[in-house]
C-alpha positions in Angstrom: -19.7 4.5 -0.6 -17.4 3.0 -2.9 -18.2 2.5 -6.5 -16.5 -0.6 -7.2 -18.5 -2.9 -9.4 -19.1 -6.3 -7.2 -19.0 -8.5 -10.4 -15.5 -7.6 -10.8 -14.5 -8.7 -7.4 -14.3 -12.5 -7.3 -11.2 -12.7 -7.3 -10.2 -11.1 -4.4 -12.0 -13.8 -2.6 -10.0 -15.8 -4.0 -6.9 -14.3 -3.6 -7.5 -14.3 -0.2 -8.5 -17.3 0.7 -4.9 -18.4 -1.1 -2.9 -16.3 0.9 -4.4 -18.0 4.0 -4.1 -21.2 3.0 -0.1 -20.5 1.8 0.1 -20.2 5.8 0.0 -23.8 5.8 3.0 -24.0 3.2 4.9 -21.4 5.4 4.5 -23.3 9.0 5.4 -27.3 6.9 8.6 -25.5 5.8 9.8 -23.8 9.4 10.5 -27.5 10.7 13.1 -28.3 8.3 14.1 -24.3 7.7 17.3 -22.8 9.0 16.7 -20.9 12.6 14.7 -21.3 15.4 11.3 -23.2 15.5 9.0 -25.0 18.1 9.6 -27.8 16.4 13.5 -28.5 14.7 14.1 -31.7 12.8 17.7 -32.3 12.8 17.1 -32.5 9.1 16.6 -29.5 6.5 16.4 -28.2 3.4 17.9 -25.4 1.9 15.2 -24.7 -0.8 12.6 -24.2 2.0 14.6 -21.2 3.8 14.2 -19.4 0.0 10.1 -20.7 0.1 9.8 -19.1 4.1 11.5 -15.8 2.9 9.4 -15.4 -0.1 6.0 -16.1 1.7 6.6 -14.1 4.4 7.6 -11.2 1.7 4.2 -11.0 0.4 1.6 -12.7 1.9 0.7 -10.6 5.5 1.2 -7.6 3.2 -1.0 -8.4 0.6 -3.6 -9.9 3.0 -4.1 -6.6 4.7 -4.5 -4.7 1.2 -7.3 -7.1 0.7 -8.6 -6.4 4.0 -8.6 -3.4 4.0 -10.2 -2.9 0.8 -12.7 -5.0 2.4 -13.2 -2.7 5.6 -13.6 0.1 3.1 -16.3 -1.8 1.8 -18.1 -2.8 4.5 -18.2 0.4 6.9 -19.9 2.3 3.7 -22.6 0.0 4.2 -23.3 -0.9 7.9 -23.3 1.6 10.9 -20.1 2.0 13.3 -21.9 -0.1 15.7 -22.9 -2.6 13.3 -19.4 -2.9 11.6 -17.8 -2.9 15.1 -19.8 -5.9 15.9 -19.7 -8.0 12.7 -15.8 -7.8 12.8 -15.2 -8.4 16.5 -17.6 -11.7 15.6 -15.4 -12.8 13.0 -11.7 -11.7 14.8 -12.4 -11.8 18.5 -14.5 -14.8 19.2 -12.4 -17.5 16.8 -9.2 -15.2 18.5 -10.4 -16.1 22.3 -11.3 -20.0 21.7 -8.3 -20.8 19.5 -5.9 -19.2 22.1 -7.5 -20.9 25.4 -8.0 -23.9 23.2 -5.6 -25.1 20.1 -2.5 -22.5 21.3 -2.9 -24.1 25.1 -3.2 -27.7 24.0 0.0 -26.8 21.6 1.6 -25.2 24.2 1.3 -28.8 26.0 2.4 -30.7 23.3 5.7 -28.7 22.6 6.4 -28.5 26.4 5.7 -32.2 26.8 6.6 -34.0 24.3 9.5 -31.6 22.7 10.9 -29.8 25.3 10.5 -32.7 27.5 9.2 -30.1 30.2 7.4 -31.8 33.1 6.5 -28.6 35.1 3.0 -27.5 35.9 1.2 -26.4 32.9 -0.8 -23.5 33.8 1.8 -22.0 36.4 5.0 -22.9 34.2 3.9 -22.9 30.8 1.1 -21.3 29.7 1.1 -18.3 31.8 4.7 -17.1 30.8 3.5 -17.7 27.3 0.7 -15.8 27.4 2.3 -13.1 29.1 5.7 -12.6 26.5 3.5 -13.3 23.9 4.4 -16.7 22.3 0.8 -17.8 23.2 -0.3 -15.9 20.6 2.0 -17.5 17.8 0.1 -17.7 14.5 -2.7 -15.7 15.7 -1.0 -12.6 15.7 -2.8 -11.0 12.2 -6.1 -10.9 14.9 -4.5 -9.0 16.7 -3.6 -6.6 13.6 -7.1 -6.7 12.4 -9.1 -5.9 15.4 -6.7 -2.8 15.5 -7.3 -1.8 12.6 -11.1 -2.2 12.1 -10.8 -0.4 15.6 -9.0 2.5 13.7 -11.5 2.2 10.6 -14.4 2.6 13.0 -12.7 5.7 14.5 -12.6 6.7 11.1 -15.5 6.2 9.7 -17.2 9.2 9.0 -14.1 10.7 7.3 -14.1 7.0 5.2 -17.3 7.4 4.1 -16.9 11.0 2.9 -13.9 9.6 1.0 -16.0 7.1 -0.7 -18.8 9.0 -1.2 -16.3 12.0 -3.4 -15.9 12.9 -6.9 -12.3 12.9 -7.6 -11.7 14.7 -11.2 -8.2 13.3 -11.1 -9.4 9.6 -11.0 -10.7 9.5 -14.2 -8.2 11.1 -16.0 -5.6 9.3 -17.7 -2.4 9.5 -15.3 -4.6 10.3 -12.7 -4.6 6.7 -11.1 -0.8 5.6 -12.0 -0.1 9.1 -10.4 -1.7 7.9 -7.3 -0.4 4.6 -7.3 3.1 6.0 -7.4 2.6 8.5 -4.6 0.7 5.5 -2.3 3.7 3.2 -3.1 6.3 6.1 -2.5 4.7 7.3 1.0 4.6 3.6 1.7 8.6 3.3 1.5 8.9 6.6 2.8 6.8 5.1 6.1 8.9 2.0 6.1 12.0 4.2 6.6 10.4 6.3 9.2 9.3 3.7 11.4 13.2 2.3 10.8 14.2 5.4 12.4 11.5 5.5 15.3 11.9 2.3 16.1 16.5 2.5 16.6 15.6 5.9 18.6 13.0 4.6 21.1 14.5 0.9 20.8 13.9 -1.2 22.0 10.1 0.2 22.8 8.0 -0.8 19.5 9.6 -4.3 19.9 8.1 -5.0 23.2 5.1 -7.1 23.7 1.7 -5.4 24.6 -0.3 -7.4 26.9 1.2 -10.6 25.6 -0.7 -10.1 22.4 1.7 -8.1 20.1 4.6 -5.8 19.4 4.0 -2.4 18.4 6.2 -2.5 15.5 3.8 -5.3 14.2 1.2 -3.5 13.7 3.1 -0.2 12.9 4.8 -2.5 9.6 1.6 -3.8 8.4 -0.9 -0.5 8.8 0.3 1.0 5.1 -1.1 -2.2 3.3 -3.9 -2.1 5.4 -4.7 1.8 4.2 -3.8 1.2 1.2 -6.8 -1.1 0.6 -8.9 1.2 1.8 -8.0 3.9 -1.0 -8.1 1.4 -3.5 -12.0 0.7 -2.7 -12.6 4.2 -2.5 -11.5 5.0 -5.9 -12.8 2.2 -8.7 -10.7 3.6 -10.8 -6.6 3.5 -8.8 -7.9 -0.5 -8.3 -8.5 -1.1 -11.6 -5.3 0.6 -12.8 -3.4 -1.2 -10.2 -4.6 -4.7 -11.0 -2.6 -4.3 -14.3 1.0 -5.5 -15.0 3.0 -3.9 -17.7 6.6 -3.5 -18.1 6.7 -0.2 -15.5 5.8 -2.6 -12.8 8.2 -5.8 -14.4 11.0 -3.3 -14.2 10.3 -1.8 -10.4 9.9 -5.7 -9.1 13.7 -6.1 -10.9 14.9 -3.1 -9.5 13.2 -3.8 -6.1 14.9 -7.7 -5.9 18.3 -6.2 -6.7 18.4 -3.4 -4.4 17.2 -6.8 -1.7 19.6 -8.9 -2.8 22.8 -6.6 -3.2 22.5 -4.5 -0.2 21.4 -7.2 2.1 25.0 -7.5 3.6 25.2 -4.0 4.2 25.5 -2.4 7.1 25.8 1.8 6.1 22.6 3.8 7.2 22.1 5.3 3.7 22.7 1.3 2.3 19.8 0.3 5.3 17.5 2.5 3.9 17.6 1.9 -0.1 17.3 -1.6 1.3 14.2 -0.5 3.0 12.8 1.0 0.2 14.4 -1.6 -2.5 12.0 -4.3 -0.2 9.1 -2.0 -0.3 9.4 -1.4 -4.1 9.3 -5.4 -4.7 6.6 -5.8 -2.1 4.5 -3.6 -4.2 5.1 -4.5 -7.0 4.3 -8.5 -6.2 0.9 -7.6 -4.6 0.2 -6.1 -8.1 1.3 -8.7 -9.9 -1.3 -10.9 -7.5 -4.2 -8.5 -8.2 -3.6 -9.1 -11.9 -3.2 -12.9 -12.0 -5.7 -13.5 -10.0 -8.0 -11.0 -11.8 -7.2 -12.7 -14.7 -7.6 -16.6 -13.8 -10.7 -16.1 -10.8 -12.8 -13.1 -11.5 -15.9 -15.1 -11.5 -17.9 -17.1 -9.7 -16.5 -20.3 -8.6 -18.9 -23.3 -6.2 -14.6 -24.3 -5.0 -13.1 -20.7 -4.3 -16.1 -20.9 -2.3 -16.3 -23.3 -0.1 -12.4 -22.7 0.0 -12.9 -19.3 1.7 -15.5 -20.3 4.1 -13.0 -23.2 5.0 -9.8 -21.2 4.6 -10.3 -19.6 8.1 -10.9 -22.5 10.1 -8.2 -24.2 8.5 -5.8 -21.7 8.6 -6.8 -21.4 13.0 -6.3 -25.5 13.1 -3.2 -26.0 10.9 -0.5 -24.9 13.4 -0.9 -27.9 16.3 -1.6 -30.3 13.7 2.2 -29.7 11.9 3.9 -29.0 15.3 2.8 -32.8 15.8 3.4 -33.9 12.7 7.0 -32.6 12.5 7.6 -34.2 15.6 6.6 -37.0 15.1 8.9 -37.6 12.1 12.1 -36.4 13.4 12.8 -40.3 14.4 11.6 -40.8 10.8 14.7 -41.5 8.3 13.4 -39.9 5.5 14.4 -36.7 3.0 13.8 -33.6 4.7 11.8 -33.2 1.5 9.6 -35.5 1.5 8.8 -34.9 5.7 7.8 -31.3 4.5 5.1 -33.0 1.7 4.1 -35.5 4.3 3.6 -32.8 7.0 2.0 -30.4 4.5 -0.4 -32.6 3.2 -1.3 -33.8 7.0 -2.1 -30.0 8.1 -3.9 -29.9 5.1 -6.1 -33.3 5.1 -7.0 -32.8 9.1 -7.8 -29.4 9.1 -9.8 -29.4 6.0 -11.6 -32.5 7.5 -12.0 -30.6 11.0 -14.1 -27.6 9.7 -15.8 -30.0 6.9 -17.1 -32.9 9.1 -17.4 -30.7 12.6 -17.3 -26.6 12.0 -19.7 -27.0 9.2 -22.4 -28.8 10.4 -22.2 -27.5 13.9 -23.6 -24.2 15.1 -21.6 -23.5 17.7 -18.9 -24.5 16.4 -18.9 -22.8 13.5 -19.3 -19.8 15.9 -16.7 -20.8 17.7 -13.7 -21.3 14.9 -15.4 -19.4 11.9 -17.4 -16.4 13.5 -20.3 -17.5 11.3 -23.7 -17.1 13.0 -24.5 -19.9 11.1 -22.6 -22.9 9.9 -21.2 -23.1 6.5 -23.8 -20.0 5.3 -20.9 -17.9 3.7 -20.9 -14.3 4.1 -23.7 -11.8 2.6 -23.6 -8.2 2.0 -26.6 -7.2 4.7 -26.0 -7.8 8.6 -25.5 -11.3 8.3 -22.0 -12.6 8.6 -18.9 -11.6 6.5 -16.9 -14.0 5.4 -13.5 -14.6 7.2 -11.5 -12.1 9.2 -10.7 -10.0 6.4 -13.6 -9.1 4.2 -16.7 -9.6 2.2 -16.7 -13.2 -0.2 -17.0 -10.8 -3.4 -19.0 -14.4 -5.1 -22.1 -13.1 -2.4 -21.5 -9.4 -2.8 -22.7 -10.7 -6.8 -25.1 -13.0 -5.9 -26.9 -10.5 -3.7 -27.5 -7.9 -6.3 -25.9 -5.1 -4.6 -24.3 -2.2 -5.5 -21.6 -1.0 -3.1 
């Protein structure tokens, strides 16, 4: 399987766990954001519509890179069967009880006590959700993962051949920027393509499956996904791309001004170098991430710890608990500032509290809300549990003495 050195890969654990937890920065700020929310405080401000753009910019997409490089990982060392069941434990099960559970009772509380809606629950409320979709609301990436671990499991024998082979190219010297360039290239090449699928067959790719998720959604997302999958394959294209020199400085400039310039546009040839302008950047940021956090967290760490064993259970509980916060405070005559603090560091407090004082110590519940077969035991590299719904804690690939 892959040849990655698992003492180098702490801080991907990290890193994950981070872009989880920015989820709760991202929901505090959609409150008092321009546009449409379940919850709208008359009040806003501006600087948070700049923090929502830039979040949602980077974080899904680098999330799934660090997935799946994860997935890579793990289906070179567990059968289909096993993989299939370890990462339907840790996307399924917390995806089922949080939906008929946290999403119902917010469901409640926005009908209730926002909308002021006094119709039946089940018959008026959360039916039609679940059936367009909205039910769903931040659990949506589950949705993303179980289809792709689905796809990686189809995959697998191919995956493992791949991880298993001898490139020549990879260790010579331009080899790996030669295949970061042609990764990052298809990638914009894909984002166009999909642009163009989706205005032919439209509005197809932007209807909701089975209440659970748009095609499109998971069509935008896959290239990150494969991407981490190469990039655990070959030891050599990670470690290359973990680096920041003035190449990738002067794409991420290049990428934010082809955004920002031709973001009024409206020619097809504008909409595309848009396209790829965004992709460029995206790229280029998820880079940057590898080599900060490479830099500042490649080792092993008692907090990043029990931050990524918490992160996923936080990240499931955050959403109710601003949605009630934020209401609660539009009467409040306060900054929209300091509501967004207030409400941040309430999501934060609660649902770090929830999976500390209940998930952790409870069984079931850490079944339940973590996928964990056993309550704050952090993931392993045998058949016990992985950590989180996207990959390995890299701190227990180390400690267990394996070599991927």
């Amino acid at each position: 399987m892959s040849r990655q050195d698992p003492q180098r890969l702490h801080y991907l654990d990290a890193l994950r766990s981070t872009l989880m937890l920015l989820g709760l920065v991202l929901h505090s700020a959609r409150p008092y954001s321009s546009g449409d929310w379940r919850v709208n405080d008359p009040a806003q401000w501006a600087p948070l519509d700049v923090v929502g753009s830039v979040l949602h910019l980077f974080r899904m997409p680098a999330f799934f890179v660090v997935a799946g490089f994860f997935a890579m990982y793990l289906i070179g060392r567990r059968t289909t069967p096993q993989f299939i069941r370890e990462r339907s434990r840790r996307t399924l099960v917390p995806f089922v009880v949080t939906l008929l559970t946290l999403n119902v009772l917010q469901a409640w509380f926005v009908a209730r006590q926002v909308e002021g809606d006094t119709s039946p629950l089940w018959s008026s409320v959360v039916l039609p959700q679940l059936w367009d979709g909205s039910l769903v609301s931040h659990l949506w990436f589950l949705v993303c993962l179980a289809a792709y671990f689905a796809l990686t499991a189809v995959a697998a024998p191919l995956l493992r051949r791949l991880g298993n082979a001898r490139m020549p190219w990879s260790a010579n010297r331009w080899g790996p920027s030669i295949a970061i360039f042609v990764l990052v290239a298809g990638a914009a090449f894909y984002r166009v393509g999909i642009a163009v699928v989706d205005k032919l067959t439209a509005p197809l790719l932007h209807e909701n499956v089975l209440g659970l998720i748009m095609p499109f959604t998971v069509l935008e997302y896959l290239p990150f996904f494969a991407v981490g999958l190469v990039l655990c394959a070959f030891p050599q294209v990670m470690d290359r791309f973990a680096r920041v020199n003035f190449v990738v400085l002067g794409l991420a400039l290049l990428g934010a001004a082809g955004v920002h310039f031709l973001a009024a546009e409206a020619t097809t040839l504008q909409k595309a170098l848009r396209l790829v302008s965004e992709v460029v950047l995206v790229w280029m940021i998820i880079r940057a991430l590898f080599a900060l956090f490479q830099r500042i967290a490649n080792r092993p760490s008692p907090a990043v710890r029990y931050l990524s064993d918490a992160s996923y259970s936080v990240y499931l509980f955050h959403h109710l608990v601003v949605i009630v916060a934020a209401t609660l405070l539009i009467p409040v005559g306060l900054p929209p500032a300091l509501k967004f603090f207030m409400v941040l560091a309430t999501a934060a407090i609660v649902s770090l509290a929830a999976y500390h004082l209940l998930i952790r110590r409870s069984p079931l519940l850490s079944y339940l809300f973590n996928g964990a077969i056993r309550p704050g035991s952090g993931p392993r590299t045998g058949d016990s549990a992985v950590q989180g719904p996207a990959a390995d804690g890299t701190s227990r690939v180390q400690a267990a003495g394996a070599k991927p």
